[in-house]
N, C-alpha and C positions, 0 to 999 in steps of 0.2 A: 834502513831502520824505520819503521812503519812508525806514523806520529809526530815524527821530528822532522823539520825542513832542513836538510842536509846541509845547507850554509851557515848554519850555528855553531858546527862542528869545525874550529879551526883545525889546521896543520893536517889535514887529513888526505891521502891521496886518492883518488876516484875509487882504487880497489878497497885502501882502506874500510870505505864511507860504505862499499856496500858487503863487504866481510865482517866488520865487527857488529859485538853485539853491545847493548847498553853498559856492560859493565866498565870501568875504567875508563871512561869519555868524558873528555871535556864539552861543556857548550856553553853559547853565549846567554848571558842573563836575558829570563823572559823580557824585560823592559832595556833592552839593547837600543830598539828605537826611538825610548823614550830619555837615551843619553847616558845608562849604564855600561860601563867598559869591563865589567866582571866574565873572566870568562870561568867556569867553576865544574866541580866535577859533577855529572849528571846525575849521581844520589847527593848531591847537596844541594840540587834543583830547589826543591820545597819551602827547605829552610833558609836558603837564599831570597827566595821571591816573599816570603813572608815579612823580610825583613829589610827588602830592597829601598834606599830612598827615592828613587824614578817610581814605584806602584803606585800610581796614582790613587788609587785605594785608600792609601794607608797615608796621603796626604790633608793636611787641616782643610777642612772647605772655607773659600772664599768666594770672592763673588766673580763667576763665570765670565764675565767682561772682557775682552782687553781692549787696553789702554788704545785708545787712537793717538797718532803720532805728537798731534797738537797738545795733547790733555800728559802723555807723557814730558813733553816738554813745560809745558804750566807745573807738573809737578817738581820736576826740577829745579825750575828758578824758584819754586817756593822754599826747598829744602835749601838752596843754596842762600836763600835771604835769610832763613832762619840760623845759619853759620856764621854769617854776615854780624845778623843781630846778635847773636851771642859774645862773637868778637868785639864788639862797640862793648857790649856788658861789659866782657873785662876787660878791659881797656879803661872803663870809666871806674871801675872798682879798685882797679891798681895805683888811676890816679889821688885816691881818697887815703 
């Protein structure tokens, strides 16, 4: 099948893969690599990847960074003091 990388194409046997034609084919979601498990029919291709949550596309921009290991963990224990502190709140609210 001309255009398509023939490993997108589960369950398929080597004769299958190069006898059929596009109609009635499954394949995996364009963003397969990007942790979609969709495997879908090949005219639902479009409408699939339009609406995929993996398209990076079609995700909110934030800021391109990632997090170093350090700065992940600082974030952490911050969230996890702000749990902390909320639980002293009520605590000290229920004592009242």
């Amino acid at each position: 099948m001309p255009g398509y990388d023939l490993s997108r194409f589960p369950n398929l046997s080597a004769r299958e893969k190069s006898e059929y034609t596009c109609r009635n084919l499954n394949i995996k979601c364009d963003f397969w690599d990007n942790g979609c498990v969709e495997v879908i029919k090949l005219e639902d291709l479009i409408q699939h990847t339009a609406i995929c949550e993996h398209n990076e596309a079609k995700r909110p921009k934030t800021c391109d960074r990632e997090l170093l290991k350090d700065e992940k963990f600082r974030v952490f224990e911050m969230f996890l003091n702000m749990l902390q502190d909320d639980s002293k709140n009520d605590n000290q609210l229920a004592e009242l």
